[in-house]
Backbone as CSV, one residue per row, in Angstrom:
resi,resn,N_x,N_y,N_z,CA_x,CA_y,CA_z,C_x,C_y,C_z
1,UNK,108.714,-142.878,13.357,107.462,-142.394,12.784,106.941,-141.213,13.598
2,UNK,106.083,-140.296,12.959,105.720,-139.199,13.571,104.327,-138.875,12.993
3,UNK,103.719,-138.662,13.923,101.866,-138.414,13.812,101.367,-137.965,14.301
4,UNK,99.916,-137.200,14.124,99.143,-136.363,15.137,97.882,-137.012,14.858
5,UNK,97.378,-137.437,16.465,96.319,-137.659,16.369,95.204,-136.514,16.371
6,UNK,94.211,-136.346,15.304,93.616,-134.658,15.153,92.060,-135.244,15.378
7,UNK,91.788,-136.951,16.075,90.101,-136.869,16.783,90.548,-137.705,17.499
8,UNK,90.587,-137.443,18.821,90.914,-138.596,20.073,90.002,-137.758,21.150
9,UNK,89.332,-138.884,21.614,88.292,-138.470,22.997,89.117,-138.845,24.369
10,UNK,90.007,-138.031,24.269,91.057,-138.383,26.127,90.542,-138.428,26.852
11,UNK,89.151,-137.277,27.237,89.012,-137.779,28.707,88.007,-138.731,28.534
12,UNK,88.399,-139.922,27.802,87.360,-141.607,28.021,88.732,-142.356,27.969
13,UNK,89.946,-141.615,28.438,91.162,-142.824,28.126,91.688,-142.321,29.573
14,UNK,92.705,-143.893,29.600,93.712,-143.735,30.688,94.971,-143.646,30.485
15,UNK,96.141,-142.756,31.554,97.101,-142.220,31.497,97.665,-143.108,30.613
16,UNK,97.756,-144.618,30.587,98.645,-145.325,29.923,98.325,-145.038,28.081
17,UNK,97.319,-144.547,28.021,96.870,-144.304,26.476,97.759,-143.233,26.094
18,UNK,98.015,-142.343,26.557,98.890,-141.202,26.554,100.240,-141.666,26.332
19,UNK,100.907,-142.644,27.387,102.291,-143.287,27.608,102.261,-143.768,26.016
20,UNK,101.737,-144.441,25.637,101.485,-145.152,24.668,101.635,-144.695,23.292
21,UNK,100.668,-143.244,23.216,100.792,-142.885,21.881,102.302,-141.724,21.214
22,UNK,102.552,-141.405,22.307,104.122,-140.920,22.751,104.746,-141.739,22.453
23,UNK,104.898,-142.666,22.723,105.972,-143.383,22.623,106.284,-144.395,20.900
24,UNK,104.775,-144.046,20.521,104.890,-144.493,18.832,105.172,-143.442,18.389
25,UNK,105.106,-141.973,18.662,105.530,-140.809,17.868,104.480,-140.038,17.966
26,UNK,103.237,-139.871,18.261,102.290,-138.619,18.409,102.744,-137.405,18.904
27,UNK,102.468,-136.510,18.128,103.165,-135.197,17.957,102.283,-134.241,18.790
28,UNK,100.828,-134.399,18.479,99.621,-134.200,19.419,98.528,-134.644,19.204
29,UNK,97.843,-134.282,20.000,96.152,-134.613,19.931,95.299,-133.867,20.091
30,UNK,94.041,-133.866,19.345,93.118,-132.417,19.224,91.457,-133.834,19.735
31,UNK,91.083,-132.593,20.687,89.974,-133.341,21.665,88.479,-132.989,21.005
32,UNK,88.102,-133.213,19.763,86.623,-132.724,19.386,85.523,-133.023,21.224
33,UNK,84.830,-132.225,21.377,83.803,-132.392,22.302,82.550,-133.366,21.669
34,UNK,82.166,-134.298,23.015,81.727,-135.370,22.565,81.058,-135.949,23.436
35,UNK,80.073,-136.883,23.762,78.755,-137.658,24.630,79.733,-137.768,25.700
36,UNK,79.233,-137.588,26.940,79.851,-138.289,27.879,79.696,-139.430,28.573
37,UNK,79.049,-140.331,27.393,78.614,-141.978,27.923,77.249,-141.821,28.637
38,UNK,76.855,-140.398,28.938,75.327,-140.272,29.352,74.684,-138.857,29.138
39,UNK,73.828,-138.359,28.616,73.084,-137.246,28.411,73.213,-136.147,29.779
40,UNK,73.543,-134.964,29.360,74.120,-134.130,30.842,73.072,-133.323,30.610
41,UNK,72.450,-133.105,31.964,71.283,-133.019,32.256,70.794,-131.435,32.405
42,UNK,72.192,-130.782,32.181,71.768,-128.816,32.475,72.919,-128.652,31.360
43,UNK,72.652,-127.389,31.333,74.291,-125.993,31.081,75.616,-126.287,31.554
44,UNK,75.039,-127.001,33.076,76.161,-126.219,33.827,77.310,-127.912,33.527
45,UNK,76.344,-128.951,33.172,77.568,-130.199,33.100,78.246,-129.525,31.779
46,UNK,78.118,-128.732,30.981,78.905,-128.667,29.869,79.651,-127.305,29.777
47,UNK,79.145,-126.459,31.178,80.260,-125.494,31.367,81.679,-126.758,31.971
48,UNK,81.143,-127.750,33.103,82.095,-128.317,33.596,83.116,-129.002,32.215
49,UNK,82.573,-129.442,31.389,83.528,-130.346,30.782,84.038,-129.435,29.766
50,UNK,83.434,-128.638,29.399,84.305,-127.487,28.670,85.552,-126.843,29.280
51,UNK,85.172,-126.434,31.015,86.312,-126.187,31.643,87.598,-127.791,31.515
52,UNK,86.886,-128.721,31.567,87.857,-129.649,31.875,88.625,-130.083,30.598
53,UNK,88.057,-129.766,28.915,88.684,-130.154,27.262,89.949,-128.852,27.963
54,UNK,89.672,-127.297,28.337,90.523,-126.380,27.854,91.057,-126.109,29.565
55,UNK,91.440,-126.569,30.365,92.523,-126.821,31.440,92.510,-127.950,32.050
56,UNK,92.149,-128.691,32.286,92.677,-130.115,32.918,93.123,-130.743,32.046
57,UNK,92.461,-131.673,30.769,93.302,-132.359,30.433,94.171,-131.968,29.511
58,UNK,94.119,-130.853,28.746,95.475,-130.099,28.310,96.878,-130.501,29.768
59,UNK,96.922,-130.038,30.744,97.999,-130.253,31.696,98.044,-131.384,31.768
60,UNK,96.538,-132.726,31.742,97.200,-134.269,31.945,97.967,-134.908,30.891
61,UNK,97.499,-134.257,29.763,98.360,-134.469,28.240,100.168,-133.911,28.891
62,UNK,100.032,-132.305,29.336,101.429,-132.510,29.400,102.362,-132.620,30.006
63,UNK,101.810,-133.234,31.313,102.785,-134.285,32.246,103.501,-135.442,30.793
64,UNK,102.954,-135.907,30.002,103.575,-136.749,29.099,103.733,-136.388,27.891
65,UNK,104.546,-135.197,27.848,105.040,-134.371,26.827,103.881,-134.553,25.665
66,UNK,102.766,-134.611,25.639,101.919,-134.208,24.303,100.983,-133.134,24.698
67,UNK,101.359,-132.248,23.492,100.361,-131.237,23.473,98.990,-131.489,22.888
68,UNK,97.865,-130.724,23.702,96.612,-131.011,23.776,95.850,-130.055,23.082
69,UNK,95.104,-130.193,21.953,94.127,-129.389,21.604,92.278,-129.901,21.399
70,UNK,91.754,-128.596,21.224,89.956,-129.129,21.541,89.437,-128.472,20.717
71,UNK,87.844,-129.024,20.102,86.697,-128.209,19.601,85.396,-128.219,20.599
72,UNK,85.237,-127.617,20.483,83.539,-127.367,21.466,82.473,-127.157,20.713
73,UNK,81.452,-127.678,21.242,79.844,-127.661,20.647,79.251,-128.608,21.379
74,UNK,78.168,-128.560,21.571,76.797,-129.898,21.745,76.678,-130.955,20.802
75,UNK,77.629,-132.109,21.228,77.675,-133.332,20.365,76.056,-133.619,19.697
76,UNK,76.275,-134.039,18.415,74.663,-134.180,17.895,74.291,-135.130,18.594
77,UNK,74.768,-135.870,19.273,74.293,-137.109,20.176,73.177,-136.397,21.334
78,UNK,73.571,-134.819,21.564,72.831,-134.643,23.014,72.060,-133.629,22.126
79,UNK,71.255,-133.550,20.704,71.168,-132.294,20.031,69.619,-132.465,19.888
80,UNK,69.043,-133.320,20.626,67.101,-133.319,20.410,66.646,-132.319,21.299
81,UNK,67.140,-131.987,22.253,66.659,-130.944,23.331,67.180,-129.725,22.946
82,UNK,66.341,-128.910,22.185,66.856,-128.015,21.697,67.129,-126.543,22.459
83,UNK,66.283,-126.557,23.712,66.466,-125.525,24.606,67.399,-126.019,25.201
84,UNK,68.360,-126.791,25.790,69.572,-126.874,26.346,70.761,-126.968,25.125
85,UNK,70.821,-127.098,23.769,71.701,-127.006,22.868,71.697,-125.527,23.103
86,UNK,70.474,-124.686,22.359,71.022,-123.628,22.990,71.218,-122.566,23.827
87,UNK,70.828,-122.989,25.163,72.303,-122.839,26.414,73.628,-122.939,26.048
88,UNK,73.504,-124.327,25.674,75.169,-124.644,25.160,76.027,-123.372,24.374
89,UNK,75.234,-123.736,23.210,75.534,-122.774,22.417,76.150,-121.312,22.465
90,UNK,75.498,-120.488,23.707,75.279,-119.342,24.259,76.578,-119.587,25.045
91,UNK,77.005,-120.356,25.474,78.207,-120.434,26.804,79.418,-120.369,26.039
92,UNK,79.506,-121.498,24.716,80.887,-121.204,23.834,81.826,-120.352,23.655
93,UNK,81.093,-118.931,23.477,81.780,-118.048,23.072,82.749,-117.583,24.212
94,UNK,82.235,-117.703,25.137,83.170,-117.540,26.599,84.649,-118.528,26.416
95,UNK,84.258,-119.585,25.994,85.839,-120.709,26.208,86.494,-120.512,24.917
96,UNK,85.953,-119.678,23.811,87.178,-120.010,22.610,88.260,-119.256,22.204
97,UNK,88.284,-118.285,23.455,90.066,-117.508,23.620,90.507,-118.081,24.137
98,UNK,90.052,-119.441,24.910,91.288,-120.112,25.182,92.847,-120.801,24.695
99,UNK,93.891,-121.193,25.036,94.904,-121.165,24.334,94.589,-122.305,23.720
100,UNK,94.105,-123.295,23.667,93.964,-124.503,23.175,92.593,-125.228,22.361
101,UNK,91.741,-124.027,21.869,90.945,-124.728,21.201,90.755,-123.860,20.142
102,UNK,90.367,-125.023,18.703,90.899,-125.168,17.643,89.674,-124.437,16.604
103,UNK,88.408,-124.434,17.323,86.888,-124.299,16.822,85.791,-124.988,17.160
104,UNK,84.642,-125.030,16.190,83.546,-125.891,16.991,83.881,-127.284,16.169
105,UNK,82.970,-128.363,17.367,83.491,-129.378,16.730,83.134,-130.585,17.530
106,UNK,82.728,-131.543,17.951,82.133,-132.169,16.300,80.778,-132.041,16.244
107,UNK,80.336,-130.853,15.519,78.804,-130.864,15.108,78.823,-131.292,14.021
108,UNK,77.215,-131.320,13.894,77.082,-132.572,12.694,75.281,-133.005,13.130
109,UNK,75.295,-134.445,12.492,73.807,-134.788,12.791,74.774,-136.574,12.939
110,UNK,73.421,-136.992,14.140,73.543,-138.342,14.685,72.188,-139.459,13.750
111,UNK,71.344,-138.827,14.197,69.715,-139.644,13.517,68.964,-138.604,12.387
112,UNK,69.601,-137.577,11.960,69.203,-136.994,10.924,67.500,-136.250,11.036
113,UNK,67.930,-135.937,12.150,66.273,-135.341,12.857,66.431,-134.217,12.668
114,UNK,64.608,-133.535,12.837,64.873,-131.913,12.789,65.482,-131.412,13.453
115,UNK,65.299,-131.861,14.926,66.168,-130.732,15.807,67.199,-130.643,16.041
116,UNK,67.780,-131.749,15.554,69.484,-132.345,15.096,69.743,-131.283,14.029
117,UNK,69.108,-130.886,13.179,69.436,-130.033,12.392,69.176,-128.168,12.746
118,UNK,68.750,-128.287,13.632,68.259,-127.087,14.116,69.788,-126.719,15.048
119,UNK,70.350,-127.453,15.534,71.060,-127.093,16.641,72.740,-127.269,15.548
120,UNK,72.802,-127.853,14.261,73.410,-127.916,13.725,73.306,-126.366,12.542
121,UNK,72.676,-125.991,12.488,72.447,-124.499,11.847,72.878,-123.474,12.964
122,UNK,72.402,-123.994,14.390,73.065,-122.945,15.404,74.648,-122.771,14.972
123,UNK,74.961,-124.320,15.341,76.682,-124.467,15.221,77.513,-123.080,14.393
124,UNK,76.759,-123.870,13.177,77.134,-123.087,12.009,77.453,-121.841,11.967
125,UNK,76.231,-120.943,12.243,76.465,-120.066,12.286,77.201,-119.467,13.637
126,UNK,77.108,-119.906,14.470,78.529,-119.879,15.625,80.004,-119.988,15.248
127,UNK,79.919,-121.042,14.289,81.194,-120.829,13.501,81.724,-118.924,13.027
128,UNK,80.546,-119.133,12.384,80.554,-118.359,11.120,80.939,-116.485,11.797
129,UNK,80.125,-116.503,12.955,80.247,-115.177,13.561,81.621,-115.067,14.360
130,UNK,81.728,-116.440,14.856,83.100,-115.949,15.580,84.462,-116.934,14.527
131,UNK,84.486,-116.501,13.362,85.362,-117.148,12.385,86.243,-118.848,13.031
132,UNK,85.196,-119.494,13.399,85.984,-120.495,13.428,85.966,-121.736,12.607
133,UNK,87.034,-122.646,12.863,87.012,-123.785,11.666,85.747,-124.539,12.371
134,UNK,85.614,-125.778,11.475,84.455,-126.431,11.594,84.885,-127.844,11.759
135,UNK,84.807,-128.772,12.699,84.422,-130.497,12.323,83.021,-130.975,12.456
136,UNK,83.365,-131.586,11.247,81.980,-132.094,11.570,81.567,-134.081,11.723
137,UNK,80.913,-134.084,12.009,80.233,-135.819,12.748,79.364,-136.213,11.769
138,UNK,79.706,-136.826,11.358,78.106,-137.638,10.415,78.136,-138.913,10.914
139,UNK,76.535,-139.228,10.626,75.871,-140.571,11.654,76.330,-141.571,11.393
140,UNK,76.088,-142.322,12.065,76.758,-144.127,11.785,75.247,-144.631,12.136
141,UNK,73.987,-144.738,13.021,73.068,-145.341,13.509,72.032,-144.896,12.098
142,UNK,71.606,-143.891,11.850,70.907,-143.752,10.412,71.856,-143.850,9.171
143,UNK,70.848,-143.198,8.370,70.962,-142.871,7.142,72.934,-142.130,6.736
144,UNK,74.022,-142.326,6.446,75.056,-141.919,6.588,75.744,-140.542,5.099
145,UNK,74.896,-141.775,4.127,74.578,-140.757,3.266,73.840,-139.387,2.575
146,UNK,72.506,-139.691,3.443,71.577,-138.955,3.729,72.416,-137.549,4.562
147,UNK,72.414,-138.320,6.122,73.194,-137.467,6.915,74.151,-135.811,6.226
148,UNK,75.480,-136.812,5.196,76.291,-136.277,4.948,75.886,-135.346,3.684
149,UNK,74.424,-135.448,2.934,73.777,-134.388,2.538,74.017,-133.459,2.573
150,UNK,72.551,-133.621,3.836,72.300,-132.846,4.364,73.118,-131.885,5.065
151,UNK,74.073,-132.266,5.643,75.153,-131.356,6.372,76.134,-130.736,5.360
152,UNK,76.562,-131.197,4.264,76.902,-130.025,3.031,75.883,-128.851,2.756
153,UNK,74.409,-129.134,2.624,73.755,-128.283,2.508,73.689,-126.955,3.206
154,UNK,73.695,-127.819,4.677,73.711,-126.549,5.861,74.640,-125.970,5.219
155,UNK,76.152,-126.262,5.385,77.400,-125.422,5.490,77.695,-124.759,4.412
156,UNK,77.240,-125.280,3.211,77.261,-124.773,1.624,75.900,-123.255,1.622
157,UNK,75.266,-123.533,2.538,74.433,-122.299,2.344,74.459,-121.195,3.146
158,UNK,75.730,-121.539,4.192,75.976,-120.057,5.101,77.806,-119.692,4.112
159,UNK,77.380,-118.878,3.529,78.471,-118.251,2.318,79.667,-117.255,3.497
160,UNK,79.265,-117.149,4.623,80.312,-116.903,5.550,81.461,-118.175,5.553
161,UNK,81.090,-119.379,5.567,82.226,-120.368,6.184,83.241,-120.325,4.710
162,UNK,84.255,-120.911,4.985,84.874,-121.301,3.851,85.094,-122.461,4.148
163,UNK,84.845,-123.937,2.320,84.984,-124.690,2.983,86.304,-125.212,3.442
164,UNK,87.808,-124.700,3.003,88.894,-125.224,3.134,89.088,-125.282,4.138
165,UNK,88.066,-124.748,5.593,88.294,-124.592,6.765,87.408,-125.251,7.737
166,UNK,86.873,-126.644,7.212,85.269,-127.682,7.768,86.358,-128.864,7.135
167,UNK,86.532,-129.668,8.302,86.395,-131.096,7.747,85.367,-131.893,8.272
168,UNK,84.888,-133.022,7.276,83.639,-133.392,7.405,84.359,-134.850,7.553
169,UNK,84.137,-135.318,9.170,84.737,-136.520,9.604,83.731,-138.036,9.360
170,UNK,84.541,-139.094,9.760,83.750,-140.484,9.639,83.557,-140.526,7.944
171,UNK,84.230,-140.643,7.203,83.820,-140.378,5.286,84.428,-142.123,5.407
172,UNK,83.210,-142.778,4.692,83.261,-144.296,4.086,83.278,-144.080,2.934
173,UNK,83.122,-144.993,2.171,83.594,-145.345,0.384,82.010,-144.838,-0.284
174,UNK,81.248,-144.274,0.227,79.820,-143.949,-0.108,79.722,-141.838,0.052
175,UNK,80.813,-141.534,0.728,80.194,-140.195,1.172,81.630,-139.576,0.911
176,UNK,82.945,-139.959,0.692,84.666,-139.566,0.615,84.063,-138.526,-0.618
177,UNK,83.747,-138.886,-1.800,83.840,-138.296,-3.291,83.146,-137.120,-3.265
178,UNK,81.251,-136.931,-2.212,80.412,-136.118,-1.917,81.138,-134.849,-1.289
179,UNK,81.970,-135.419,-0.170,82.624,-134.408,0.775,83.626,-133.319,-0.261
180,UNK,84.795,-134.509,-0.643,85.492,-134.186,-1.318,85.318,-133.033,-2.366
181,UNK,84.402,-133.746,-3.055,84.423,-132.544,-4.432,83.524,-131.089,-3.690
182,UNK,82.811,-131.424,-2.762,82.466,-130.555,-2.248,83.375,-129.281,-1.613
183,UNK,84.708,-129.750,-1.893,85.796,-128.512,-1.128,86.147,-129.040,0.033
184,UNK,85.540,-129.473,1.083,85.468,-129.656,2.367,87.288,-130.618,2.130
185,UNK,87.265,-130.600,3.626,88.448,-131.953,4.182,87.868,-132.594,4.167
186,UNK,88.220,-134.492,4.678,87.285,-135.559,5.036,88.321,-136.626,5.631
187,UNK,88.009,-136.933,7.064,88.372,-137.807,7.881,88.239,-139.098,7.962
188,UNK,88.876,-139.607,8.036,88.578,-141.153,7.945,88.872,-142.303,9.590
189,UNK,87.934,-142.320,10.195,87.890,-142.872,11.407,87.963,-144.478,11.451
190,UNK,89.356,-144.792,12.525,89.695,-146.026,12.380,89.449,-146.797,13.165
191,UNK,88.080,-147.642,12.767,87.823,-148.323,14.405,87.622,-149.856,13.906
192,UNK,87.942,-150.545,15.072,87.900,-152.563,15.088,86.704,-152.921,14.494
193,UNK,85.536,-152.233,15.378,84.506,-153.141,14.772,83.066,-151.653,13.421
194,UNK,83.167,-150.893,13.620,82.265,-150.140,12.795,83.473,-148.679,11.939
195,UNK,82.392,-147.974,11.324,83.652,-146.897,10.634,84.638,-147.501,9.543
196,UNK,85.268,-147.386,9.725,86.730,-147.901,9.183,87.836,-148.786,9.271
197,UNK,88.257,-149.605,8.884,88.801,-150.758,8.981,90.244,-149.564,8.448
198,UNK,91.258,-150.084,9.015,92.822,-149.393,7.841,92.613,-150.249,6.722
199,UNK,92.022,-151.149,6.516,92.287,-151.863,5.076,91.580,-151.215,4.870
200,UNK,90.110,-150.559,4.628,89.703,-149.964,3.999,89.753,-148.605,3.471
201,UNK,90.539,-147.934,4.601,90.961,-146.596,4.666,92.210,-146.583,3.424
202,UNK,92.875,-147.188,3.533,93.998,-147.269,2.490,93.226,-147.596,1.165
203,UNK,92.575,-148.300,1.143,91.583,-148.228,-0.069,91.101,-147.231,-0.774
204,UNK,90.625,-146.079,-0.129,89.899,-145.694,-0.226,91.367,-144.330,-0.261
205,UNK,92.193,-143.837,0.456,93.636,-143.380,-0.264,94.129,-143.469,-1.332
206,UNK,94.374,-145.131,-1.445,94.281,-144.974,-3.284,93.600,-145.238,-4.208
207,UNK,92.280,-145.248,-3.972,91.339,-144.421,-4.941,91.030,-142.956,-5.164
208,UNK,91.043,-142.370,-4.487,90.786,-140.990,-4.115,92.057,-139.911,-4.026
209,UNK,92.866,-140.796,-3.616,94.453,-139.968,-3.616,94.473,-139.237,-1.903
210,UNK,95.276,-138.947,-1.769,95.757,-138.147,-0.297,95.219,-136.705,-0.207
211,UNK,94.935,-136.155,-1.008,95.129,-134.495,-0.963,93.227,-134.371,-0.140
212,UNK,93.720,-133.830,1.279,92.507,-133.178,2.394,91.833,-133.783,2.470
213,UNK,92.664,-135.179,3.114,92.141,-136.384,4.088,92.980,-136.556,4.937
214,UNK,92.553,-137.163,6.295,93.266,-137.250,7.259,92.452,-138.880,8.055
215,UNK,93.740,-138.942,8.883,93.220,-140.170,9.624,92.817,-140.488,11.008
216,UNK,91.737,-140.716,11.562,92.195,-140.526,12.991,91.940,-141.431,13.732
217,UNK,91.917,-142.073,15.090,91.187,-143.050,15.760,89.898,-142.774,16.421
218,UNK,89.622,-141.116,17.019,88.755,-141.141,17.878,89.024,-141.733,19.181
219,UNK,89.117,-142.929,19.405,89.368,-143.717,20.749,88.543,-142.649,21.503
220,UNK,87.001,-143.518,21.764,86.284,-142.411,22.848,85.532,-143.978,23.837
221,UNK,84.468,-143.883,23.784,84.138,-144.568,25.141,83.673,-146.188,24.909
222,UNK,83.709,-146.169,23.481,83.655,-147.523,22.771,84.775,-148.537,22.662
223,UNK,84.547,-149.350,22.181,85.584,-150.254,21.117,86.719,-149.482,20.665
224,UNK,87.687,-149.068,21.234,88.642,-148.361,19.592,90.046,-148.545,20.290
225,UNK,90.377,-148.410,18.966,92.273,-148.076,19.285,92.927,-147.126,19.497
226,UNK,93.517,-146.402,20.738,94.185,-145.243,20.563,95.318,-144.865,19.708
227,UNK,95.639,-146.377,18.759,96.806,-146.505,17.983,96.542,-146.868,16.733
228,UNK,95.442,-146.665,16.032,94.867,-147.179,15.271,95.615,-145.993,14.219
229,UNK,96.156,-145.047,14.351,96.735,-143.947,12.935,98.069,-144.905,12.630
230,UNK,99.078,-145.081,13.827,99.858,-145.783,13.605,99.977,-146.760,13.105
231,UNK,99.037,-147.789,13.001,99.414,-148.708,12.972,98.433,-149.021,11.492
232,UNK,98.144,-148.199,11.406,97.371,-148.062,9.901,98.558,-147.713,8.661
233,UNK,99.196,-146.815,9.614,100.743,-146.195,8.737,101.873,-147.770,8.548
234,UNK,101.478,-148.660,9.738,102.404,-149.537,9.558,102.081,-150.572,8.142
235,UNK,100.595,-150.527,8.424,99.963,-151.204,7.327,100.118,-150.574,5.566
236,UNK,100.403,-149.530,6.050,100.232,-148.685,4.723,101.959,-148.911,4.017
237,UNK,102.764,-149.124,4.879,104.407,-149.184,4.478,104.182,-150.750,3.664
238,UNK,103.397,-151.825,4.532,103.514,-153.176,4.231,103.001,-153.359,2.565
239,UNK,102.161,-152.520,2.398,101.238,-152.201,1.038,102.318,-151.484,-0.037
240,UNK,103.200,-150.838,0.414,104.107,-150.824,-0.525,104.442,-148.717,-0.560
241,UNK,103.424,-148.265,0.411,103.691,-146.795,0.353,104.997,-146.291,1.220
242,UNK,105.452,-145.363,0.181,107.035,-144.847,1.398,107.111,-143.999,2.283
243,UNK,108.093,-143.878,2.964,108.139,-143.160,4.241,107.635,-141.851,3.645
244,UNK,107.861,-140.938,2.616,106.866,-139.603,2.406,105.838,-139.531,2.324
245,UNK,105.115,-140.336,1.593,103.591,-140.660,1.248,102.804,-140.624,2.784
246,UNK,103.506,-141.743,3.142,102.808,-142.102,4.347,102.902,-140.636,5.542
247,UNK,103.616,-140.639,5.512,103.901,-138.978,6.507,103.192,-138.327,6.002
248,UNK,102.942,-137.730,4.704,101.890,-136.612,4.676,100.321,-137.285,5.116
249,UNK,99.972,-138.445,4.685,98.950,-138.991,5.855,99.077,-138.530,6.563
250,UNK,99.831,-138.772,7.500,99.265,-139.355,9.448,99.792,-137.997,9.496
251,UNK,100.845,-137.277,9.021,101.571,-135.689,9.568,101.166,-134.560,8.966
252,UNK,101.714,-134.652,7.693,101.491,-133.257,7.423,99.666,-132.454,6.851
253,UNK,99.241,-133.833,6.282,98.005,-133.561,5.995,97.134,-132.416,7.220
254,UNK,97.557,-133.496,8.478,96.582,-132.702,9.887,97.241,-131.430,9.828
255,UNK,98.341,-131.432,10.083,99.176,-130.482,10.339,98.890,-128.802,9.363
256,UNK,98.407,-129.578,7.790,98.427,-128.224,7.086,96.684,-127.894,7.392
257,UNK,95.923,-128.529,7.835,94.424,-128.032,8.406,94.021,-127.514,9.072
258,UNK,95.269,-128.004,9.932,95.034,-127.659,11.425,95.705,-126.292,12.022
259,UNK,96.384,-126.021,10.965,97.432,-124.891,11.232,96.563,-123.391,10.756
260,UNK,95.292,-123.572,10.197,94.592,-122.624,9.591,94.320,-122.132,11.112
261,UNK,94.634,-122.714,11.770,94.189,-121.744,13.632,95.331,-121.297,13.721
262,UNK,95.063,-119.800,14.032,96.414,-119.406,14.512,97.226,-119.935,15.995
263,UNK,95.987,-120.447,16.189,96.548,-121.192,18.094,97.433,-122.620,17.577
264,UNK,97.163,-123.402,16.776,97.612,-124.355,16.780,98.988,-124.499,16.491
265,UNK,99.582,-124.827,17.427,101.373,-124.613,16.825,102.245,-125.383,17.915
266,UNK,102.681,-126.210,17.280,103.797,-127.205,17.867,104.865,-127.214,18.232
267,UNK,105.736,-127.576,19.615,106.781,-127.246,19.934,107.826,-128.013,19.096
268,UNK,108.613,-127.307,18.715,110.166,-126.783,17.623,110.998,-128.434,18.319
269,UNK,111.165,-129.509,17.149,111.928,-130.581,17.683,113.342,-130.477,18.143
């Protein structure tokens, strides 16, 4: 089997998570920027971890042959303080010639607040000026539908983005059809206890069909599985889907989204 994980939070995992997803077939992993289990208190903690998505753990990824990719932004989790979002904001443009990151990402809204939305219009248009793709986060603690609105709205009204180039992550059986017909991609996050169950994710596959959905685990500082694509694929064979079907899931789907970056490109098997 062969897969890319395209939302995994590495630096909340240990080396053996790496050993691990290698060794089921992960092709790579793309690092959306994300809470660091506590609110960082200046600029300068998110110059640090920006330095650390686009050179450290890129090299700890490839001590174990997987290549590492990232998005950057001010997780909506840290997005109420709107004079340090944008700081944030302002520093980006410095890290995204780097060789390994993909765009901004994961903006979005957490509690569906104004200033959650204020710093999510920054994003945007950060996207938009320096042409990059988009992920985006919608809430799990509020309103999810609401949320995922509202965040079409933003992105549907800056006529710079395109949407074939925004996927709009975390999509349940309430917000997949919204995203969807909306143009956008839509992610489906696979976690034990909230998000997505694989039984439901496959559900929700064949209702909706495969075409610009993708699967991912996340695995960040919670509950989750760093193996949760795999083993969703294993589930998905048991259900009766074949080795092609299932590959454009977990492979080629990421693969043809992700490839809209000209950086993103995988070493030749």
């Amino acid at each position: 089997m062969r897969y890319i994980e395209p939302h995994g939070h590495m630096v909340s995992r240990v080396t053996d998570d790496y050993i691990d997803m290698v060794t089921a077939g992960c092709a790579c992993v793309c690092e959306p920027a994300f809470w660091a289990g506590y609110d960082r208190s200046s600029v300068n903690g998110f110059y640090d971890y920006f330095c650390q998505l686009t050179d450290y753990e890129p090299k700890r990824a490839a001590k174990f042959g997987l290549p590492h990719f990232c998005w950057l932004c001010i997780n909506p989790k840290e997005s109420e303080d709107v004079k340090l979002a944008e700081e944030v904001v302002a520093l980006i443009p410095k890290f995204l010639d780097r060789p390994n990151v993909l765009g901004i990402g994961e903006i979005g809204l957490n509690k569906n607040s104004r200033n959650e939305m204020k710093v999510l219009e920054m994003h945007v248009d950060l996207a938009a000026r320096h042409n990059q793709m988009i992920l985006v986060h919608t809430p799990h603690l509020e309103d999810k539908l609401k949320g995922t609105r509202l965040i079409i709205e933003v992105i549907k009204r800056d006529k710079r983005i395109q949407p074939e180039r925004v996927i709009i992550d975390h999509v349940e059986e309430h917000t997949i059809k919204l995203v969807l017909d909306a143009g956008f991609w839509a992610g489906m996050t696979l976690y034990p206890e909230s998000k997505c169950s694989p039984a439901r994710a496959i559900d929700m596959l064949e209702n909706y069909g495969s075409e610009r959905l993708w699967l991912n685990s996340a695995c960040d500082w919670g509950v989750s599985i760093p193996l949760n694509v795999p083993y969703t694929a294993l589930e998905m064979k048991r259900r009766g889907w074949n080795a092609e079907d299932i590959d454009k899931v977990v492979y080629q789907n990421p693969l043809k989204f992700l490839s809209q970056c000209k950086k993103f490109k995988l070493p030749k098997a």
